[in-house]
BADO-236771 format. One record per residue: x, y, z of N, C-alpha, C, CB in turn; residue in three letters; residue number from 1. Coordinates in nm, 2 decimals. Glycine has a CB too. Example, Ala and Ser with C-alpha at 12.3 -4.5 7.8 and 13.67 -1.06 7.14 Angstrom:
% residues 2
[[1.32,-0.57,0.78],[1.23,-0.45,0.78],[1.32,-0.33,0.78],[1.13,-0.45,0.90],ALA,1] [[1.28,-0.22,0.71],[1.37,-0.11,0.71],[1.29,0.00,0.79],[1.41,-0.06,0.57],SER,2] 
This chain:
% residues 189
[[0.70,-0.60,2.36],[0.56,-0.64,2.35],[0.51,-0.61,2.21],[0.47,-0.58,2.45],UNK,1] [[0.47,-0.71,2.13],[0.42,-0.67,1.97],[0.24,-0.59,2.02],[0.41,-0.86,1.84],UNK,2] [[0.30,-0.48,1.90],[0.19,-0.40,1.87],[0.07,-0.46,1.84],[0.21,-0.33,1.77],UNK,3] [[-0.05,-0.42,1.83],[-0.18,-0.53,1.83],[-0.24,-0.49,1.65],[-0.34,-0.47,1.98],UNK,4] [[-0.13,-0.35,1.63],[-0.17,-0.29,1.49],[-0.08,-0.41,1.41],[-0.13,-0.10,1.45],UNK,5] [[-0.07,-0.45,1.29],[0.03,-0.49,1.19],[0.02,-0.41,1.09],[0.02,-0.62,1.14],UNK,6] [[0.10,-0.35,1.02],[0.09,-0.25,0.91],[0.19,-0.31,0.75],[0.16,-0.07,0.98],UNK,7] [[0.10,-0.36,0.70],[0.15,-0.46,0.54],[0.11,-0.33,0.43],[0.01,-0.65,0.50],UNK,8] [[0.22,-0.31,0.35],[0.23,-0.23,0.24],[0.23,-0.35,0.13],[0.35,-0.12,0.24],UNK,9] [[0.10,-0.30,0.03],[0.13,-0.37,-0.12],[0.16,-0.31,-0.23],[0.04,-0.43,-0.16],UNK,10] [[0.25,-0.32,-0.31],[0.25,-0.23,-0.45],[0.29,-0.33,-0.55],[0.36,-0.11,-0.45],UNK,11] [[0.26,-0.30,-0.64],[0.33,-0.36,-0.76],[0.39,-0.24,-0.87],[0.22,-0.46,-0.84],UNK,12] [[0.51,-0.22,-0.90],[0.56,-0.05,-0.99],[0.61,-0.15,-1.12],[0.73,0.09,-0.90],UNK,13] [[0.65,-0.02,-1.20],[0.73,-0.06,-1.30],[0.91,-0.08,-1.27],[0.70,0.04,-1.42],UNK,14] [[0.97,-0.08,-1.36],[1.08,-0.11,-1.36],[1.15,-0.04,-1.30],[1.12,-0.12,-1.46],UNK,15] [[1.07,0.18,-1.32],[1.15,0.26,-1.31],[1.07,0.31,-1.15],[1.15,0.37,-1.45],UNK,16] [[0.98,0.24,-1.11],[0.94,0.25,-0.96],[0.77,0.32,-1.00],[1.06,0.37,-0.84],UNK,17] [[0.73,0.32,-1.03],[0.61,0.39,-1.10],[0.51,0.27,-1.03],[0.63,0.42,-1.29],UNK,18] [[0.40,0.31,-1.01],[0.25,0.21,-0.96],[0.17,0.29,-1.08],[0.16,0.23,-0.75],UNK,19] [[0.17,0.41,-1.17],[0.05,0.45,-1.24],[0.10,0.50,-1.37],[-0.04,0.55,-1.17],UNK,20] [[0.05,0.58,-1.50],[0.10,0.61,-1.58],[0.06,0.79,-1.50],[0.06,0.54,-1.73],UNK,21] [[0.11,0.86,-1.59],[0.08,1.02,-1.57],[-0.04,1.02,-1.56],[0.11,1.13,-1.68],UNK,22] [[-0.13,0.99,-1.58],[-0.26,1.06,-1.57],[-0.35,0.94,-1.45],[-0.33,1.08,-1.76],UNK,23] [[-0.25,0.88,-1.39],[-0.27,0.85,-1.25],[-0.36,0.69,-1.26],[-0.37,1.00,-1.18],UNK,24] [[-0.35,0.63,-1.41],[-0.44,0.46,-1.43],[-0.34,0.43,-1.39],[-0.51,0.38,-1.58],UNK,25] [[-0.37,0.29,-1.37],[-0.26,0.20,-1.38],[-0.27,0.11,-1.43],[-0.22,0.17,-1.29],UNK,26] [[-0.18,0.10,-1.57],[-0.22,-0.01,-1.67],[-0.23,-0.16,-1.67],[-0.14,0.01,-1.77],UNK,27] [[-0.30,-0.20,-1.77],[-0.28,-0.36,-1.77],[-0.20,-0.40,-1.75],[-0.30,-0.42,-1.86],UNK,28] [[-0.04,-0.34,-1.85],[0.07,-0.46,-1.80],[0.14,-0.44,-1.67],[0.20,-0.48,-1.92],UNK,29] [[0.06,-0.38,-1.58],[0.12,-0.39,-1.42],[0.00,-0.48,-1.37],[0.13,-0.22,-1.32],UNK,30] [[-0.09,-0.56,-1.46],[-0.22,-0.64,-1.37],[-0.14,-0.78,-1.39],[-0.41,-0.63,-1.46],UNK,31] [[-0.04,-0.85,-1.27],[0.00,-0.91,-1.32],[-0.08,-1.07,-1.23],[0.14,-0.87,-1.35],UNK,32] [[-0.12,-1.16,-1.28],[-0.23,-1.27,-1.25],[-0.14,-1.32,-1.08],[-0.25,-1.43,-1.41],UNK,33] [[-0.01,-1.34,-1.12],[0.02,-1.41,-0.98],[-0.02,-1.26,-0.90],[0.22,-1.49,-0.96],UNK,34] [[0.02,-1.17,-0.93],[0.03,-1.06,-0.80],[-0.10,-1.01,-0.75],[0.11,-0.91,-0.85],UNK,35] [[-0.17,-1.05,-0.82],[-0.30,-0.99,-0.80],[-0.39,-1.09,-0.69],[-0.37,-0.98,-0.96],UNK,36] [[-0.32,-1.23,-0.74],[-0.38,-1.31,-0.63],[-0.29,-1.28,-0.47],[-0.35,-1.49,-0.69],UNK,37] [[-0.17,-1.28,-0.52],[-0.10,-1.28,-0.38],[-0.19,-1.13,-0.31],[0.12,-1.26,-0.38],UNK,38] [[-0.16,-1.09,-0.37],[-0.26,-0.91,-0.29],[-0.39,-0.91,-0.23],[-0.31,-0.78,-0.41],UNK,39] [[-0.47,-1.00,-0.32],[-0.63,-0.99,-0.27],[-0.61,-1.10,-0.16],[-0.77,-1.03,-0.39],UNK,40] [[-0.54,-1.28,-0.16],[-0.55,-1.34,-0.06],[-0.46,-1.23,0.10],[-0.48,-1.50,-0.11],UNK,41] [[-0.36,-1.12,0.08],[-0.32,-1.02,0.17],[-0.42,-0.99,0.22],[-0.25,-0.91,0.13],UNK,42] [[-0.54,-0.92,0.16],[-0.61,-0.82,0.17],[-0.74,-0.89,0.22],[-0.61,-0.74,0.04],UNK,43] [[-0.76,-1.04,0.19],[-0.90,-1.14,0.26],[-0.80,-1.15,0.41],[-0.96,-1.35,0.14],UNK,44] [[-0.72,-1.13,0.46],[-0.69,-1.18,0.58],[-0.61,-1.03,0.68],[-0.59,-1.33,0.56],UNK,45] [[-0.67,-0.94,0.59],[-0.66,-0.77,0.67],[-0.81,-0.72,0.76],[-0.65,-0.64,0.52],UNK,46] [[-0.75,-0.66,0.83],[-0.85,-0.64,0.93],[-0.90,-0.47,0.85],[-0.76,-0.65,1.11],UNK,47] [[-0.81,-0.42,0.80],[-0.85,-0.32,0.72],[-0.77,-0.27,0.57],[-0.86,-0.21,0.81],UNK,48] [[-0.82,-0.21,0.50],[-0.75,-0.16,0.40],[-0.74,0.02,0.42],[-0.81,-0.21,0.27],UNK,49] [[-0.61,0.06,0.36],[-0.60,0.19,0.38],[-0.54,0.25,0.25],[-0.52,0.22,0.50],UNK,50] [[-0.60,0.34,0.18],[-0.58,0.44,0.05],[-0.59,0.56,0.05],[-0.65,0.42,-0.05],UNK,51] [[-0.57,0.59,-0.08],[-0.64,0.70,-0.11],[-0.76,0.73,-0.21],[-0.55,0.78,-0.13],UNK,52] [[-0.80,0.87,-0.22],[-0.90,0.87,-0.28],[-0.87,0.81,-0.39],[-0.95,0.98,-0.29],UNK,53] [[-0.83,0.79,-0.47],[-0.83,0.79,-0.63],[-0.76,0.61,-0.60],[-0.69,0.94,-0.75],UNK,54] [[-0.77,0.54,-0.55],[-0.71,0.41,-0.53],[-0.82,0.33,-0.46],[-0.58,0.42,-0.45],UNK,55] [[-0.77,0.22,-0.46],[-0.86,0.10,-0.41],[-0.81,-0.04,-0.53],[-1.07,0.15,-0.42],UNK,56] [[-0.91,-0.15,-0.41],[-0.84,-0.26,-0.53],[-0.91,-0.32,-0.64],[-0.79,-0.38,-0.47],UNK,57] [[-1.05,-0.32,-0.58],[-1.16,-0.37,-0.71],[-1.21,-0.54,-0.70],[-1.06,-0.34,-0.89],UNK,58] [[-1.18,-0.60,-0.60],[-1.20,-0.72,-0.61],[-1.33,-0.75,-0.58],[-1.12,-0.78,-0.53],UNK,59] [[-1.37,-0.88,-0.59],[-1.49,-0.97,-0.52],[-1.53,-0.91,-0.37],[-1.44,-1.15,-0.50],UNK,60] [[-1.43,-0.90,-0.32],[-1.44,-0.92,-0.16],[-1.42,-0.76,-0.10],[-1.31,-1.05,-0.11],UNK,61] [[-1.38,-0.70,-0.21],[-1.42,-0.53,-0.18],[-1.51,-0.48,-0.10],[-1.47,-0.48,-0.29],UNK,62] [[-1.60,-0.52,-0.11],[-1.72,-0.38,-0.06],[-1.78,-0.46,0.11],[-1.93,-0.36,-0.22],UNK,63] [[-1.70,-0.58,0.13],[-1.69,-0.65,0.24],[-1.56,-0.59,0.35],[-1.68,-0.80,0.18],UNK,64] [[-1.52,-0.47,0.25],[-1.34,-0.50,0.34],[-1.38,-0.35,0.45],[-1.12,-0.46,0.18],UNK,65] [[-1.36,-0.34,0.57],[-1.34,-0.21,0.67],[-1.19,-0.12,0.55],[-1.27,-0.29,0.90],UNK,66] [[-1.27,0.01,0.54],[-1.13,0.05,0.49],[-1.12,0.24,0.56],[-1.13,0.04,0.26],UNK,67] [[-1.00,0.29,0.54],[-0.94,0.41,0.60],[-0.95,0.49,0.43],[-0.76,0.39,0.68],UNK,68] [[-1.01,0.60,0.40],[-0.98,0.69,0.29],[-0.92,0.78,0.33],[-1.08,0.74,0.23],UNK,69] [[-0.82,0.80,0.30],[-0.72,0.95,0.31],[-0.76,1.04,0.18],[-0.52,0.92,0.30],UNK,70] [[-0.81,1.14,0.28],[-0.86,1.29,0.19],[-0.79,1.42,0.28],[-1.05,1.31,0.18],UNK,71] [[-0.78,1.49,0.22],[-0.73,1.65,0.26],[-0.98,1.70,0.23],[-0.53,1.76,0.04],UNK,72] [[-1.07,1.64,0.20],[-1.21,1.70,0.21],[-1.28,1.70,0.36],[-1.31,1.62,0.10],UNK,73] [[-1.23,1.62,0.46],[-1.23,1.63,0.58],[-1.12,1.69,0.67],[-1.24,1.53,0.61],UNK,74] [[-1.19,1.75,0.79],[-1.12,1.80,0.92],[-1.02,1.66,0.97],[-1.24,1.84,1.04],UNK,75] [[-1.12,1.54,0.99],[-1.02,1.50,1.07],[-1.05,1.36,1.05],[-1.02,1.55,1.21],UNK,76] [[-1.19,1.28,1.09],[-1.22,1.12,1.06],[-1.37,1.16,1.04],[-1.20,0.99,1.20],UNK,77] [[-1.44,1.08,0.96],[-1.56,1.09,0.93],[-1.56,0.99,0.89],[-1.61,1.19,0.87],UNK,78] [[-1.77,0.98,0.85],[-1.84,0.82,0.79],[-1.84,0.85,0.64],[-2.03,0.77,0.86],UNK,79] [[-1.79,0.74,0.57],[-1.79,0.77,0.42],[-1.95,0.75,0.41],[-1.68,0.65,0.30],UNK,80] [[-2.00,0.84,0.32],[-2.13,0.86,0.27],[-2.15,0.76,0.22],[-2.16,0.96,0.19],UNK,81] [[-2.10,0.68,0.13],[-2.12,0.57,0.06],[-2.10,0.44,0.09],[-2.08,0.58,-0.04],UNK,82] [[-2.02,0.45,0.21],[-1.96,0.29,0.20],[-1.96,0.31,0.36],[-1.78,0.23,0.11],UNK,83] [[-2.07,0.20,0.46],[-2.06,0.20,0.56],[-1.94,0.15,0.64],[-2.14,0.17,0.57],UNK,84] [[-1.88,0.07,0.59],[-1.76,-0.01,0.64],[-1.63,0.11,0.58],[-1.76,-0.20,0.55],UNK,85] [[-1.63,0.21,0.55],[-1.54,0.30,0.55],[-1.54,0.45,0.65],[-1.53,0.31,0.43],UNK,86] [[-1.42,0.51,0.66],[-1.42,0.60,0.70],[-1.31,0.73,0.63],[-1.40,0.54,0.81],UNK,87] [[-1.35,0.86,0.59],[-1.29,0.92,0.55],[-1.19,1.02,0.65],[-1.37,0.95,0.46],UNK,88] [[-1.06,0.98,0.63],[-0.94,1.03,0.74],[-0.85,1.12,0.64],[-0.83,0.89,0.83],UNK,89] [[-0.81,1.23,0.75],[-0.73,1.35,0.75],[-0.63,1.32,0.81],[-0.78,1.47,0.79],UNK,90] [[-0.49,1.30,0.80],[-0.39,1.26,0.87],[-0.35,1.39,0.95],[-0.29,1.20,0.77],UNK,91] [[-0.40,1.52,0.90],[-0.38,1.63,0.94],[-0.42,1.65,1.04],[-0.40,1.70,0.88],UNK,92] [[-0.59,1.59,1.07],[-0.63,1.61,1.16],[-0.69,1.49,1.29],[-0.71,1.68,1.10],UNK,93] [[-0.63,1.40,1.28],[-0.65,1.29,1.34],[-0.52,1.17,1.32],[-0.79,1.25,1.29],UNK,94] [[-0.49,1.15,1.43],[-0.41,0.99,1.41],[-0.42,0.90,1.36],[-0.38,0.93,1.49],UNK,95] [[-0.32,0.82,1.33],[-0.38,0.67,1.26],[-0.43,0.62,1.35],[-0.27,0.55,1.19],UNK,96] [[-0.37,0.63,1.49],[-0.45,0.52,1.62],[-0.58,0.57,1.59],[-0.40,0.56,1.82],UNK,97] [[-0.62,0.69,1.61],[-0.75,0.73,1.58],[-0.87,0.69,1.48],[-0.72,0.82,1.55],UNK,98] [[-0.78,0.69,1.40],[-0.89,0.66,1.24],[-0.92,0.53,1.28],[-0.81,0.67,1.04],UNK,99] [[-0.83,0.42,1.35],[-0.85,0.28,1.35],[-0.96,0.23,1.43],[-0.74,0.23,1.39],UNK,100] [[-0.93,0.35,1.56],[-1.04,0.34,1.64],[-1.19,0.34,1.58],[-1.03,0.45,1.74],UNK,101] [[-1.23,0.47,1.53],[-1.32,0.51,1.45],[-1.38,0.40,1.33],[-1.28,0.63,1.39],UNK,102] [[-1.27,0.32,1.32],[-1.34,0.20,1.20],[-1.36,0.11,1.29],[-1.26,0.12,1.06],UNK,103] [[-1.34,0.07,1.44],[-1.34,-0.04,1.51],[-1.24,-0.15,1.48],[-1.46,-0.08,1.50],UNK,104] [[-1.13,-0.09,1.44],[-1.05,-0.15,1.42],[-0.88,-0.15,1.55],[-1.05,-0.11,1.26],UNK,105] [[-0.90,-0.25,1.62],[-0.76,-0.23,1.73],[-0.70,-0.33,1.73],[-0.77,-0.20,1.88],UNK,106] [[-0.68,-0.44,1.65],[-0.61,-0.54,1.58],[-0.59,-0.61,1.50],[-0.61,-0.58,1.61],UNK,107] [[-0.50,-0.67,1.45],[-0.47,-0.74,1.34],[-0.40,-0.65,1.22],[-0.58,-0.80,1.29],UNK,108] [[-0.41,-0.72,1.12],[-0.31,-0.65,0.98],[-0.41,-0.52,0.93],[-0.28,-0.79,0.82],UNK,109] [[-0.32,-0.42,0.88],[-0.38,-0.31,0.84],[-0.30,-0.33,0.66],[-0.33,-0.15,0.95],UNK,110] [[-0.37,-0.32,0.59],[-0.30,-0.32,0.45],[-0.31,-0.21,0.37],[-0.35,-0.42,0.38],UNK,111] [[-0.20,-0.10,0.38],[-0.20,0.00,0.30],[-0.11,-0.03,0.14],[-0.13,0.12,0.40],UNK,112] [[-0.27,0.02,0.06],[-0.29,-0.01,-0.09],[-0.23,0.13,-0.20],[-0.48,-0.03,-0.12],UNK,113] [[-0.17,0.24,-0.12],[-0.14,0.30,-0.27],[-0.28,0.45,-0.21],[-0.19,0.14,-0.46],UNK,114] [[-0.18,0.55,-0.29],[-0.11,0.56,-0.36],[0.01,0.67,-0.33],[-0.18,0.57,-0.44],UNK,115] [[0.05,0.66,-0.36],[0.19,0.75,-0.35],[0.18,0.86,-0.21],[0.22,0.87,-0.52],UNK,116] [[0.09,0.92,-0.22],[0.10,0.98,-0.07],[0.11,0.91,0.06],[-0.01,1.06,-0.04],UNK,117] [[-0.02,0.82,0.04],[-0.02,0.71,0.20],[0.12,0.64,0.17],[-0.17,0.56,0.22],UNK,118] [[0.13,0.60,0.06],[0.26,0.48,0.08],[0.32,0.58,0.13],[0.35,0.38,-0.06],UNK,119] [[0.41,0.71,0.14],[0.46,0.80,0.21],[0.51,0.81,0.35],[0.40,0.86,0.19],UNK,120] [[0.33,0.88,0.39],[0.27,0.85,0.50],[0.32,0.76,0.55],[0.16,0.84,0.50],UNK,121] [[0.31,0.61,0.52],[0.32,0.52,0.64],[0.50,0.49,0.62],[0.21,0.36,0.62],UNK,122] [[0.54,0.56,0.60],[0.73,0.53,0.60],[0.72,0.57,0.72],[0.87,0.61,0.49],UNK,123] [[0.69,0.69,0.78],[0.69,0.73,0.90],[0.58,0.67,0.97],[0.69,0.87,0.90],UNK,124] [[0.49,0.66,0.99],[0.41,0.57,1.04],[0.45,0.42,1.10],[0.33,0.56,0.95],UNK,125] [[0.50,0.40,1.02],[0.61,0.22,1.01],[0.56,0.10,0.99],[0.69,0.16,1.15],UNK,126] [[0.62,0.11,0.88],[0.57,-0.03,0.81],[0.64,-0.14,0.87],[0.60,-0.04,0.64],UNK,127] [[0.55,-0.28,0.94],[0.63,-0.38,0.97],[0.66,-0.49,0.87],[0.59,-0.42,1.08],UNK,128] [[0.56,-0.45,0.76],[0.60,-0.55,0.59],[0.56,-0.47,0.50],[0.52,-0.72,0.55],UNK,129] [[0.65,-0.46,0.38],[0.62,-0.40,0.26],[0.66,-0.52,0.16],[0.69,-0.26,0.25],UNK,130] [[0.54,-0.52,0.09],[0.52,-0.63,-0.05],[0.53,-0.56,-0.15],[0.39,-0.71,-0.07],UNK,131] [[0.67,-0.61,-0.23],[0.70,-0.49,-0.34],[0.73,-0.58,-0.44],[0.84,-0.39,-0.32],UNK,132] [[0.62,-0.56,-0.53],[0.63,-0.67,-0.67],[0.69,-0.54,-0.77],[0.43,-0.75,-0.74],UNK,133] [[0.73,-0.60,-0.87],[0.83,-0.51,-1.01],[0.81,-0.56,-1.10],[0.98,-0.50,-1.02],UNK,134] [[0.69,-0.53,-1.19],[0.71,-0.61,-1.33],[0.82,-0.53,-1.42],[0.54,-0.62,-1.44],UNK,135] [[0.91,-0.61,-1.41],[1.05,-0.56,-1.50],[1.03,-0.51,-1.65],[1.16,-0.69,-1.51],UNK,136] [[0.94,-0.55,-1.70],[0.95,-0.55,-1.87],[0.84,-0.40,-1.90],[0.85,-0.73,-1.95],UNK,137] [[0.80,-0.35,-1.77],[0.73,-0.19,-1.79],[0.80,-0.13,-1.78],[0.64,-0.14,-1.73],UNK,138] [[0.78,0.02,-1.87],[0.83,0.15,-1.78],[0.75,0.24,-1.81],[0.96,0.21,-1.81],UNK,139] [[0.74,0.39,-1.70],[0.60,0.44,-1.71],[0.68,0.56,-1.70],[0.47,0.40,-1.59],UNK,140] [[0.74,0.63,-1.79],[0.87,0.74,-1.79],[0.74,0.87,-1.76],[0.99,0.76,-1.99],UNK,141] [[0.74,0.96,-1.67],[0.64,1.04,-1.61],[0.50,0.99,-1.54],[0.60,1.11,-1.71],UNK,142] [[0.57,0.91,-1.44],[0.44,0.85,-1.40],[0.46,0.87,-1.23],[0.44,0.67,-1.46],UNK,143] [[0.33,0.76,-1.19],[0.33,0.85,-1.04],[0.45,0.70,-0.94],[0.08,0.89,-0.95],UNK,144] [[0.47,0.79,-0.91],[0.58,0.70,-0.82],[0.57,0.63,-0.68],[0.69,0.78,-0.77],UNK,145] [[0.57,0.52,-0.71],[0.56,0.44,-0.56],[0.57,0.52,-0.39],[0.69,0.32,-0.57],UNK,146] [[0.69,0.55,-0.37],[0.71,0.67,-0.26],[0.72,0.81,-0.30],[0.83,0.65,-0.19],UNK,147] [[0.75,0.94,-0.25],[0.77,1.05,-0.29],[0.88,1.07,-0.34],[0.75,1.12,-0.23],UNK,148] [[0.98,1.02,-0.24],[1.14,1.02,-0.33],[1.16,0.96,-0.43],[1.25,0.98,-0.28],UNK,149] [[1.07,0.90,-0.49],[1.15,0.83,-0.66],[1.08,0.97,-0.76],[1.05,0.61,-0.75],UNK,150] [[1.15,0.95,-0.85],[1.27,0.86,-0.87],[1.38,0.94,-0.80],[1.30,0.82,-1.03],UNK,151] [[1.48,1.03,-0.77],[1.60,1.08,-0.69],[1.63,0.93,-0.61],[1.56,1.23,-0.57],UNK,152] [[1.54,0.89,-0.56],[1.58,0.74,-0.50],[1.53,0.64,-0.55],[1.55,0.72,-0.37],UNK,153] [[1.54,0.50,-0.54],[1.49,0.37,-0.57],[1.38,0.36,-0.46],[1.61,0.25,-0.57],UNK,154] [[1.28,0.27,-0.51],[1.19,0.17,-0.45],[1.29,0.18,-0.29],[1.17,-0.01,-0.56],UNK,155] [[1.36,0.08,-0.33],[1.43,-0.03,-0.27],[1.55,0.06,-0.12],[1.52,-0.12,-0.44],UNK,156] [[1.59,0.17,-0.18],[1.69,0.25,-0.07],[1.56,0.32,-0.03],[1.82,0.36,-0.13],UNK,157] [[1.47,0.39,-0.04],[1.36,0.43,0.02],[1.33,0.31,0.16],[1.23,0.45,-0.11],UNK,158] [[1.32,0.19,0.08],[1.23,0.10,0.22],[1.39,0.12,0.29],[1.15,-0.12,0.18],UNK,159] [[1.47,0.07,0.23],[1.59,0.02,0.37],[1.61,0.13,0.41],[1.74,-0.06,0.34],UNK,160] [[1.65,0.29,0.37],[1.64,0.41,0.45],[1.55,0.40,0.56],[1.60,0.51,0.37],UNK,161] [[1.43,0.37,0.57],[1.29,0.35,0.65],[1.34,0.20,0.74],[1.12,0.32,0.53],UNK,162] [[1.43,0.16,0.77],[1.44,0.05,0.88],[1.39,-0.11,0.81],[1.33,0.09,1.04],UNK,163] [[1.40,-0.12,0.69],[1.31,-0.22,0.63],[1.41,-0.33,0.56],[1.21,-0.15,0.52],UNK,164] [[1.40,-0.45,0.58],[1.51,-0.55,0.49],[1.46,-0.61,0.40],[1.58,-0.65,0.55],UNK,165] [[1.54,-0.63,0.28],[1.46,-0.73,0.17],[1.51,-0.84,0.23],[1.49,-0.72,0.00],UNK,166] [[1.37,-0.95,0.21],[1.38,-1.07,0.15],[1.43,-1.14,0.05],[1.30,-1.09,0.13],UNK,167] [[1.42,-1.26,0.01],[1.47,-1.29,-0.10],[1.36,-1.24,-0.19],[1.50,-1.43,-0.11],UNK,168] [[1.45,-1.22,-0.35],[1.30,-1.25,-0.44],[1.24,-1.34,-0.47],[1.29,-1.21,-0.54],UNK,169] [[1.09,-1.34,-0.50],[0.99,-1.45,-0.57],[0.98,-1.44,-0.69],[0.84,-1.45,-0.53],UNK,170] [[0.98,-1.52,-0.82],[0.91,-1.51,-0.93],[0.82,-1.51,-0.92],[0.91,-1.57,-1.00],UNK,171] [[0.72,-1.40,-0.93],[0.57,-1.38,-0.97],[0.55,-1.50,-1.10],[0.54,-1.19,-1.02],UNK,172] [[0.61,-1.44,-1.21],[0.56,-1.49,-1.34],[0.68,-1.43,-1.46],[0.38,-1.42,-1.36],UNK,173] [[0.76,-1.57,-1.45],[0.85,-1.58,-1.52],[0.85,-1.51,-1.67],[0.87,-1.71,-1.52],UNK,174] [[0.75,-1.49,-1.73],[0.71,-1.47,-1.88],[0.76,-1.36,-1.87],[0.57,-1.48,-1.94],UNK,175] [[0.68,-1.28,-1.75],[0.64,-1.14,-1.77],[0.76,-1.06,-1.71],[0.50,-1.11,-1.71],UNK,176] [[0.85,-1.16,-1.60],[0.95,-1.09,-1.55],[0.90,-1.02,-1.41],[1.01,-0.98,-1.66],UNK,177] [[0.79,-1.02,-1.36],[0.76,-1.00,-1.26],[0.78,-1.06,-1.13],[0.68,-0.98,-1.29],UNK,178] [[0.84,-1.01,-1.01],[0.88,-1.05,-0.92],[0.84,-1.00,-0.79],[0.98,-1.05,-0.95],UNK,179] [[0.85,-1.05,-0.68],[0.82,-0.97,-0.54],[0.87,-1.00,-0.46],[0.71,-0.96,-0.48],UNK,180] [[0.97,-0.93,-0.39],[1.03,-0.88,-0.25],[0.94,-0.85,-0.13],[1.10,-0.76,-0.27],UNK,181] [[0.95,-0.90,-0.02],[0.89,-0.86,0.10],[1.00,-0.81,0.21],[0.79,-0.97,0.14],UNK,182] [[1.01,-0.71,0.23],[1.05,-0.60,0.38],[0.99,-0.61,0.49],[1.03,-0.45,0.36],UNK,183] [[1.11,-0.66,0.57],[1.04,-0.64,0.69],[1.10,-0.55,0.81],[1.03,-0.76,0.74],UNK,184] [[1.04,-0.51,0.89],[1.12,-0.46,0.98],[1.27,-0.49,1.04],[1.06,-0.46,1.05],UNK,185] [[1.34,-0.37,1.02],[1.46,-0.45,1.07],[1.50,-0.48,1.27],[1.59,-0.34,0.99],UNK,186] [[1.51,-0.59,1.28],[1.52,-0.63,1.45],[1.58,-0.48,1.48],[1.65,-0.78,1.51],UNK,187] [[1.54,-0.45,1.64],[1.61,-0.39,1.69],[1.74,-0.40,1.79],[1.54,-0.36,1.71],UNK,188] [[1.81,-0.36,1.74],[1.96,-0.40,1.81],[1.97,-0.34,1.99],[2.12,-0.31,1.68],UNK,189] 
């Protein structure tokens, strides 16, 4: 029986698996025009978005979206002070079923945005798609890493370690060398 949750991961890294530089921005030449569209039309047909503090996506349609904040400043789920359509969650102290509840959220796609901890988090959690763009022509040598194991591991053995298969790749945008793979769950045998 399919789950009523969907759980879609988006990232876009550098070459060397990186989504930010060291001091945790994430530069222009990772803003790449096709990826940014494919992410926000992801993210207009999510039932929520899920981050962390220091993350989010910045669009039009932003302050319209139900979203999950992962903080270690709460016990467990709470109302974000600022944003009624959010909720600030402690994985420590509450479940994802939980936090989902608490946003009124018990179906459809959940789209977790970054950053390096949640993308983590939901390896075990279980991702049933992960959208993994690579602008090839960056590298962010000390930067923050898509999962926890990069670099010791790739992007790419991280998802398929986690039950996940690539797709073919897409050209994002031939100029720039950017491209995106989507993972999906692998059938169960």
């Amino acid at each position: 029986m399919p789950q009523p949750l969907r759980i879609v991961g988006y990232a876009i890294i550098s070459s060397d698996g990186m989504l930010a530089d060291s001091a945790g921005h994430m530069p222009d030449a990772l803003k790449i025009d096709a990826d940014q569209r494919f992410f926000e039309a992801g993210l207009d047909g999510a039932a929520a978005a899920v981050h962390g503090r220091h993350s989010g996506e910045g669009q039009a349609n932003s302050p319209r979206r139900r979203r999950l904040i992962l903080t270690r400043k709460v016990s467990a789920i709470e109302q974000d002070p600022d944003n009624p359509l959010a909720r600030l969650w402690n994985p420590a102290g509450a479940s994802f079923a939980a936090a989902c509840r608490a946003l009124g959220v018990e179906a459809g796609t959940v789209a977790i945005i970054g950053g390096t901890e949640v993308f983590g988090l939901f390896l075990d959690i279980g991702y049933d798609e992960f959208n993994l763009s690579r602008a090839n022509q960056v590298r962010l040598p000390g930067g923050r890493p898509v999962f926890p194991q990069v670099p010791a591991q790739t992007p790419e053995d991280v998802l398929a370690s986690h039950a996940l298969k690539p797709g073919p790749p897409r050209v994002l945008d031939a100029q720039a060398d950017a491209t995106l793979v989507t993972w999906t769950k692998a059938a169960a045998s």
